[in-house]
C-alpha positions as CSV (number, residue, x, y, z in Angstrom):
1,X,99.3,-69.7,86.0
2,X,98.0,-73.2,84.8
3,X,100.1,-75.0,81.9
4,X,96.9,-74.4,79.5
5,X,97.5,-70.3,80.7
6,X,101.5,-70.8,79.7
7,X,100.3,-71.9,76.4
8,X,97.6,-69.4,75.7
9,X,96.3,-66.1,77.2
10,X,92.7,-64.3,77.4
11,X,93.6,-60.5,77.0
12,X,90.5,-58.5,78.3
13,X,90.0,-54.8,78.0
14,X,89.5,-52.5,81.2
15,X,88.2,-49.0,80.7
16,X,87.4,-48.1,83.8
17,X,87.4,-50.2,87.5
18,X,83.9,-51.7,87.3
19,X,85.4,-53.0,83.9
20,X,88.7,-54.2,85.4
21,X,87.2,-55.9,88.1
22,X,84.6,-57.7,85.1
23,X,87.7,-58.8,83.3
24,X,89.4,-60.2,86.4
25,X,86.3,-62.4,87.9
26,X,85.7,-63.6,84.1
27,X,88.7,-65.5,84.0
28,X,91.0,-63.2,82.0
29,X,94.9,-63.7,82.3
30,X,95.5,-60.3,81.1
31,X,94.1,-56.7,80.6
32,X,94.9,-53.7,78.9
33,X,94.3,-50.7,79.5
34,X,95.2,-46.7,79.2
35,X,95.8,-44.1,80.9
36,X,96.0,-39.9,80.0
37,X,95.8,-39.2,76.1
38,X,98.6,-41.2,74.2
39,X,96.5,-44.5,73.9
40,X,93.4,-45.1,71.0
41,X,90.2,-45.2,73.2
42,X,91.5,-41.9,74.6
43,X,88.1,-40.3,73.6
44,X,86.0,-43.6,73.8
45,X,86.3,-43.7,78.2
46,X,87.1,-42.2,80.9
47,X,90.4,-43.7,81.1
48,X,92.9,-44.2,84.0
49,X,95.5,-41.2,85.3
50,X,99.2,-42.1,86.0
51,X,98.5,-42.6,89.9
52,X,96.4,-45.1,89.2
53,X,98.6,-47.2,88.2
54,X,99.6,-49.0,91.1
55,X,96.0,-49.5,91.6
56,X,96.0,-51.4,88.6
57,X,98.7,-53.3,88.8
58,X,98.3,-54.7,92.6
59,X,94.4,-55.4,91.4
60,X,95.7,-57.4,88.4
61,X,98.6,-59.5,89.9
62,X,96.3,-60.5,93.1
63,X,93.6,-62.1,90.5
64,X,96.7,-63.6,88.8
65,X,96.7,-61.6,85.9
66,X,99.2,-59.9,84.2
67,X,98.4,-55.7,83.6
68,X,99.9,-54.0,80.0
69,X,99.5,-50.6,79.3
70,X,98.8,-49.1,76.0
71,X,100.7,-46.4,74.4
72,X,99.7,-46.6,70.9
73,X,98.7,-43.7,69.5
74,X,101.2,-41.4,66.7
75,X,103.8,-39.8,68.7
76,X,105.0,-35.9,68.3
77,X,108.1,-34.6,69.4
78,X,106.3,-32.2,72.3
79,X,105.3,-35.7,73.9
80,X,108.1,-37.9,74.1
81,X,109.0,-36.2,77.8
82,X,105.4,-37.5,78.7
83,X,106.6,-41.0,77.3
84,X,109.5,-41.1,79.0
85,X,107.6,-40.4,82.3
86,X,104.1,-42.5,81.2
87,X,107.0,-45.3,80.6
88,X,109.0,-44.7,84.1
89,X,106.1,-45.1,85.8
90,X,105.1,-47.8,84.3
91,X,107.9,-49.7,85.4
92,X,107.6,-48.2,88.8
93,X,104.3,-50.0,89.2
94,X,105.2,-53.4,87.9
95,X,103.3,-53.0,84.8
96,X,104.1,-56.0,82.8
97,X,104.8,-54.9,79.0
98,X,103.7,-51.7,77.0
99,X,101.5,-52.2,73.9
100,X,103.1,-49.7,71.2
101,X,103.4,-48.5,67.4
102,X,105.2,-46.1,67.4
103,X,109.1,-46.6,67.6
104,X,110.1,-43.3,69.6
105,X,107.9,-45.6,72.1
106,X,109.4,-49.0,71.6
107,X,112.9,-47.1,71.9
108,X,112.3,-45.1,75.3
109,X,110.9,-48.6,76.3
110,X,113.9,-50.7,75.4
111,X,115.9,-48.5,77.1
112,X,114.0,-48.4,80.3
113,X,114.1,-52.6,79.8
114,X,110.4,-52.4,80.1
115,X,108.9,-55.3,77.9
116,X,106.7,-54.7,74.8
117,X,103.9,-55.9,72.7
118,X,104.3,-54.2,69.0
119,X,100.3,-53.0,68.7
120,X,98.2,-53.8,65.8
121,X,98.6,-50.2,64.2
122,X,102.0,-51.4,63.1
123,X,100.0,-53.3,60.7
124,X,102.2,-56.2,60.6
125,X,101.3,-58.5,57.9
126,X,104.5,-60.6,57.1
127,X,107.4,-62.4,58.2
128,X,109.5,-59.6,57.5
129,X,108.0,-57.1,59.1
130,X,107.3,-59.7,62.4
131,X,111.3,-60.0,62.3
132,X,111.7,-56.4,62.2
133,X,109.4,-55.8,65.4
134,X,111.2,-58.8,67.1
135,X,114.3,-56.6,68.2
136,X,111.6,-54.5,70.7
137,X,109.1,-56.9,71.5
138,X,108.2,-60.2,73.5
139,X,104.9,-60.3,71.4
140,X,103.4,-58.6,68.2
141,X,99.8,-58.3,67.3
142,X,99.1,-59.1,63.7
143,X,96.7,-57.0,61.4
144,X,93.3,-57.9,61.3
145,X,92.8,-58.1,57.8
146,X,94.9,-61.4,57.5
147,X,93.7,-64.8,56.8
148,X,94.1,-68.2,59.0
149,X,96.3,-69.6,56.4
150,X,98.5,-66.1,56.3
151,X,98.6,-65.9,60.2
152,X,100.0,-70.0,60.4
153,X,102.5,-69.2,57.6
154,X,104.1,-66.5,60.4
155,X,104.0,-68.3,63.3
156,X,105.7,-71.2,61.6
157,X,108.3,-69.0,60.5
158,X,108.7,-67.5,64.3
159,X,109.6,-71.5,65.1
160,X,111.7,-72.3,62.4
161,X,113.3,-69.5,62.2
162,X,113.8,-69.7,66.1
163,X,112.7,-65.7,66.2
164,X,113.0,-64.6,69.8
165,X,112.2,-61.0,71.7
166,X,115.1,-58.9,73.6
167,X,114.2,-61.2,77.0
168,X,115.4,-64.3,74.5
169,X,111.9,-66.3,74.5
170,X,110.2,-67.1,71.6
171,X,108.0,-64.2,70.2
172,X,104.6,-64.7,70.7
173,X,101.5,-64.0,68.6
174,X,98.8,-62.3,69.4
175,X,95.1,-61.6,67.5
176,X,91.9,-60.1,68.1
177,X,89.4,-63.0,68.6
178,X,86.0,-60.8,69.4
179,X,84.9,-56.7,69.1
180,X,84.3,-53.6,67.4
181,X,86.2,-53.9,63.5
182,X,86.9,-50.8,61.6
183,X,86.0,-50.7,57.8
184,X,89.7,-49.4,57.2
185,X,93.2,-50.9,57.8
186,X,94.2,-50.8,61.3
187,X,96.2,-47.7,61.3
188,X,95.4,-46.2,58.0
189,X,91.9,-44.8,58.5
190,X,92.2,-40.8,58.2
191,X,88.1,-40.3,57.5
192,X,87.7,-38.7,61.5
193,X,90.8,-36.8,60.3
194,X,89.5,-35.2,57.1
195,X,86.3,-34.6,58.2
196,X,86.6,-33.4,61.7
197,X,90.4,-32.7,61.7
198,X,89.8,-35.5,64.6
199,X,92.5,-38.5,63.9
200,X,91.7,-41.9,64.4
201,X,95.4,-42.3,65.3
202,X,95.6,-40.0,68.1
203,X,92.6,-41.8,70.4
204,X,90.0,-39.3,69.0
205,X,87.9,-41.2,66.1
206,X,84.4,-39.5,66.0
207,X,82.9,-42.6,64.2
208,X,81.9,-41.5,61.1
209,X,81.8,-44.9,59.5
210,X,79.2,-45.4,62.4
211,X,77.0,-43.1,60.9
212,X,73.9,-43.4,58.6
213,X,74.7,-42.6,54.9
214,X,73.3,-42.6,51.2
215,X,74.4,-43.5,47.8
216,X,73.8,-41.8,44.8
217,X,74.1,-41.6,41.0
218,X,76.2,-38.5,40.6
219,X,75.3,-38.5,36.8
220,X,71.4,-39.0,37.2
221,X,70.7,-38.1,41.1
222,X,69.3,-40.9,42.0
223,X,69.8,-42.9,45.4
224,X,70.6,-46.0,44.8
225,X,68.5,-48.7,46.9
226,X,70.5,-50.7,49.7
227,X,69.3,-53.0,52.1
228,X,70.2,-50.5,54.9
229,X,72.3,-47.4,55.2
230,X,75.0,-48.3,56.9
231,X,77.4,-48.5,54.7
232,X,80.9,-48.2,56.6
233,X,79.8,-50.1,59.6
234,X,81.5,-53.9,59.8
235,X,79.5,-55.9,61.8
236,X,81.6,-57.1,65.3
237,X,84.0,-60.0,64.9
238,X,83.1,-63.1,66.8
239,X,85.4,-66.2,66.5
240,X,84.1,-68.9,68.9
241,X,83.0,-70.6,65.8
242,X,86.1,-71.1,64.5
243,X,88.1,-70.7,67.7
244,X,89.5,-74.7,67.6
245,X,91.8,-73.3,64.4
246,X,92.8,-69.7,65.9
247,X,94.1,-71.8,68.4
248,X,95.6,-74.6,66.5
249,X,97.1,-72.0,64.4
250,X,100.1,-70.8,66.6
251,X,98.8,-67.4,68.2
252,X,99.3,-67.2,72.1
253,X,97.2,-64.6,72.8
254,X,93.5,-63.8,72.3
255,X,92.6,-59.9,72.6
256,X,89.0,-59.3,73.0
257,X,88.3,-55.3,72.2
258,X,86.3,-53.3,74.0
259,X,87.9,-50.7,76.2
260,X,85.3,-48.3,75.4
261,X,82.6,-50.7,76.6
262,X,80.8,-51.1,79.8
263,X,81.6,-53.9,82.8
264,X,78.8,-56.2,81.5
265,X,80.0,-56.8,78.1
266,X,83.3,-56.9,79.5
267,X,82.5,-59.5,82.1
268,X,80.0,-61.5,79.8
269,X,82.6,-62.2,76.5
270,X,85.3,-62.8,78.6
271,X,83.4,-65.5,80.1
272,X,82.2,-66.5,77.1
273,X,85.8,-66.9,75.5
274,X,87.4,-68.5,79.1
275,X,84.9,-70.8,78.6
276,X,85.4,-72.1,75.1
277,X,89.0,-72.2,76.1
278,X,89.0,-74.0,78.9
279,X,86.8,-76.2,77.1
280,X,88.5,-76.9,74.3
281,X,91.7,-77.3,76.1
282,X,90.3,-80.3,78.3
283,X,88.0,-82.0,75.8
284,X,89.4,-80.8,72.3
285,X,85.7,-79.8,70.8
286,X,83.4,-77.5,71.2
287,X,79.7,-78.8,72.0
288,X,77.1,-77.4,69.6
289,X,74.7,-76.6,72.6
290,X,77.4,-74.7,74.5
291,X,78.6,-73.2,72.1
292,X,74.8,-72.0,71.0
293,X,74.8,-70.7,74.7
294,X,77.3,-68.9,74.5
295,X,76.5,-66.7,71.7
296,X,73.3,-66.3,72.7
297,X,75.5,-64.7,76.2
298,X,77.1,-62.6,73.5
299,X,73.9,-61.3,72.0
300,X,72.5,-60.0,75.1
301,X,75.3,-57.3,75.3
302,X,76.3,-54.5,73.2
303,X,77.1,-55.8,69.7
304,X,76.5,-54.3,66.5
305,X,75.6,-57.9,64.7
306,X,78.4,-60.5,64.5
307,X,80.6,-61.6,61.5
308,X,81.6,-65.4,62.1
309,X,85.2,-65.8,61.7
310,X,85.8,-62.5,60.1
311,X,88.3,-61.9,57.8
312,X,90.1,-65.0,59.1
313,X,88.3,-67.5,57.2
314,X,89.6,-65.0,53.8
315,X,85.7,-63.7,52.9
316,X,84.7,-60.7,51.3
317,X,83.6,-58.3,53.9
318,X,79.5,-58.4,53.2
319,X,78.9,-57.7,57.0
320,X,77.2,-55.0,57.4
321,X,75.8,-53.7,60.5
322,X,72.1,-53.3,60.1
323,X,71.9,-49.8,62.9
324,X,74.6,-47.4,64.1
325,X,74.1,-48.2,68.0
326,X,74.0,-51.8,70.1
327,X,71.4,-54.7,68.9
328,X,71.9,-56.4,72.5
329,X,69.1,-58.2,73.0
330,X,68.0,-56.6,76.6
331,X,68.6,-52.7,77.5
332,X,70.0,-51.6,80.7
333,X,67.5,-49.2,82.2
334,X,69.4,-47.0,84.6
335,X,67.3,-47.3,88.1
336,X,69.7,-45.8,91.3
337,X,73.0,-47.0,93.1
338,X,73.2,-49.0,96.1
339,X,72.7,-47.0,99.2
340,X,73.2,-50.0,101.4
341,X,74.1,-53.9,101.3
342,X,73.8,-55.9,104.5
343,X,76.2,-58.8,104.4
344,X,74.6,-61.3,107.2
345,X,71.2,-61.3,105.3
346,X,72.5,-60.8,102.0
347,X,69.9,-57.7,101.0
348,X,71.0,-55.1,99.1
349,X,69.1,-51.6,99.5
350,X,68.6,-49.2,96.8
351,X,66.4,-46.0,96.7
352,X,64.8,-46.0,92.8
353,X,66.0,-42.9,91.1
354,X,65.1,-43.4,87.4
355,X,61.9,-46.3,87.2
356,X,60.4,-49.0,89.1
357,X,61.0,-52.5,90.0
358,X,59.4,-55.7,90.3
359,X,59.7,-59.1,91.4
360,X,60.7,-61.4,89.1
361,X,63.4,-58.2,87.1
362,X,66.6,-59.1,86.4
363,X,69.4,-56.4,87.8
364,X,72.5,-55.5,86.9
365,X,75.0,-53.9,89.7
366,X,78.0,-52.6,88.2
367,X,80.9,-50.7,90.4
368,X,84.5,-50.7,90.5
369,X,85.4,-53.5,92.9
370,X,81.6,-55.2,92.4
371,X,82.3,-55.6,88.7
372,X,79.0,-57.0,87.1
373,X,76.8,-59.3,88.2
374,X,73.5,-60.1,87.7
375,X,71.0,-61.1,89.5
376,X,66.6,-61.6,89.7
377,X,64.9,-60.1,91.8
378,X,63.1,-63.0,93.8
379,X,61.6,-61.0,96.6
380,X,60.8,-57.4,96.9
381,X,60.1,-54.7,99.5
382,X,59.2,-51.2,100.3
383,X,59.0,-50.1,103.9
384,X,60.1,-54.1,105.2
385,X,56.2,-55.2,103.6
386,X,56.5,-57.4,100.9
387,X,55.6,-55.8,97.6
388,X,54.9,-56.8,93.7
389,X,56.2,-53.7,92.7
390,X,57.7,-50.3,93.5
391,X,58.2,-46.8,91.8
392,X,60.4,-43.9,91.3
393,X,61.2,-42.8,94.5
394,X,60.7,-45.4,96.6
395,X,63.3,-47.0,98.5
396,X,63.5,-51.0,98.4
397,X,65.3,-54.0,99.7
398,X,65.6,-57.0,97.6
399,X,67.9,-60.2,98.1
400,X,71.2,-60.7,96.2
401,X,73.6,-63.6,96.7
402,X,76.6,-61.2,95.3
403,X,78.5,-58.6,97.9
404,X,77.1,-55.5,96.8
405,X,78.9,-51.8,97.7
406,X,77.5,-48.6,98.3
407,X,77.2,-46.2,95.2
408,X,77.4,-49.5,93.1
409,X,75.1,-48.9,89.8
410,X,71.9,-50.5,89.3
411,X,70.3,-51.1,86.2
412,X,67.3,-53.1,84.9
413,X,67.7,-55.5,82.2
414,X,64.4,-55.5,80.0
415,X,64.2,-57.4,77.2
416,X,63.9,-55.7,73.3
């Protein structure tokens, strides 16, 4: 780990492997993930079991990368066994820290001397409440909700007030800098709860506040005319804008959300954000024309709309999403998996399950050691003849700089 990694840390989200492996060849110096039920994308992916933690963890630390596992989610009493051993086998692995709300958690992690970052449904939002969390943890994530100014005034505080966590460093900071928001207080929304005795706290939010809805006079019954119907749904946070003052601000690490999301968003926003890093860290600015490249990178990945700055810059939330689902800019169109990739000539072989090809498509390959990468299709055949085109059905053979595996995906990226 470089001096600029000592100082600040990329924190990428891994789902699943293809995601892991997207995180790791994107530059990230830390991921997060969860494994079984106790964790808050518990319903959103497939998630990891307990045995793959190793996995994990030898994956992570050979890319130089640090591996922290989430156990976030409200605690009963017929689970702390399942803590204990979620917690012990943590360890076990070399996991590096624990992310955690709950305190039966930060308590069966303390005693095991397994390091731990205080999650951001502890809501912190104060000094107090940091210096509370201190006593369990090496770093704390602050709420959402608070302001640059708010988030300076508490990592001042850490260095004046010399706060340090139970391995006697100084505590470190950490914020979301890019991802989903919710249109409640991080740990306070109970709307999947009431309405589908689903809680957002337990991992199994059923996005309601996704959802289409309308708004009417109760007194005369008429609807009342919005610019769209979406009227719980925060547009996604995006902070490369303003990412000069997250960064002169004190915080240490910068989570990007998304553990729910697929390897290609994965692997293109952690680029984006190890990019405007790195670039920032060597030249102290942010050119306009890469930093309109790299949102444009953003916008051709799931995103529901982005909110500059969110509610760091202390704005009313007037954010909206304008549609419940993604407004990337291309759409993956599902077409096979690799059935073959020969190294020495660099062609990867694919029979086309779902659609046709052409020369001149852009691909995506996603799979669990492959990651994502992209690639156009320069040169296409069917049966070793060259060919324009092919269809469902057909099996082809295409060129591809990038070391493909068999059963990677493949998908084709068309444009909206």
């Amino acid at each position: 780990m470089n001096e600029h990694q000592k100082q600040f840390q990329l924190l990428a989200p891994a789902g699943d492997f293809p995601s892991l492996a997207a995180a790791l060849q994107n530059g990230a110096d830390a991921v997060y993930f969860g494994v079984g039920k106790l964790n808050m994308r518990s319903s959103a992916t497939g998630n990891f079991s307990q045995r793959d933690l190793p996995e994990l963890v030898r994956r992570s630390h050979n890319a130089g990368a640090e591996a922290w596992l989430t156990i976030n989610t409200v605690i009963y009493d017929r689970e702390l066994v399942e803590v204990r051993r979620l917690c012990l086998a943590a360890k076990q692995s070399g996991v590096d820290a624990v992310i955690a709300s709950d305190l039966a958690v930060l308590q069966i992690a303390a005693e095991l001397h397994l390091p731990v970052h205080v999650s951001v449904q502890a809501n912190i939002s104060n000094c107090l409440a940091m210096k509370f969390y201190a006593r369990y943890a090496e770093v704390v994530v602050l709420a959402r909700e608070l302001t640059l100014s708010q988030i300076r005034r508490i990592c001042r505080y850490i260095q004046t007030e010399d706060i340090r966590g139970p391995g006697g460093r100084p505590l470190k900071v950490e914020i979301f800098v890019h991802g989903a928001l919710c249109m409640a207080v991080a740990g306070h929304c109970y709307l999947s709860l009431a309405q589908a005795n689903a809680s957002a706290n337990r991992g199994a939010c059923v996005q309601n506040c996704r959802r289409t809805y309308t708004l009417q006079d109760s007194e005369t019954g008429q609807e009342v005319l919005l610019d769209h119907q979406y009227l719980l749904s925060p547009k996604d946070l995006c902070t490369l804008t303003i990412l000069p003052r997250i960064l002169r601000s004190g915080v240490s690490v910068l989570k990007i959300e998304g553990r729910g999301r697929s390897a290609d968003y994965v692997a293109a926003v952690t680029a984006c954000y190890r990019q405007a890093l790195d670039e920032y860290l060597a030249t102290g600015a942010l050119p306009l024309a890469k930093l309109s490249a790299w949102q444009d990178n953003l916008a051709q990945v799931f995103n529901r709309g982005f909110w500059q700055g969110g509610y760091y810059l202390g704005e009313s939330i007037d954010a909206w999403a304008k549609a419940g689902d993604s407004q990337a800019r291309r759409r993956k169109k599902f077409l096979g998996v690799i059935s073959n990739y020969y190294c020495r000539s660099a062609v990867a072989e694919v029979v086309l399950q779902a659609g046709g090809l052409a020369a001149g498509d852009t691909v995506l390959i996603t799979g669990p050691t492959t990651g994502a990468v992209e690639c156009e299709v320069q040169e296409l055949r069917v049966q070793d003849q060259p060919a324009a085109q092919a269809d469902q059905g057909q099996r082809v053979t295409f060129p591809c700089a990038w070391k493909l595996r068999r059963n990677d995906k493949i998908y084709r990226l068309d444009c909206r």
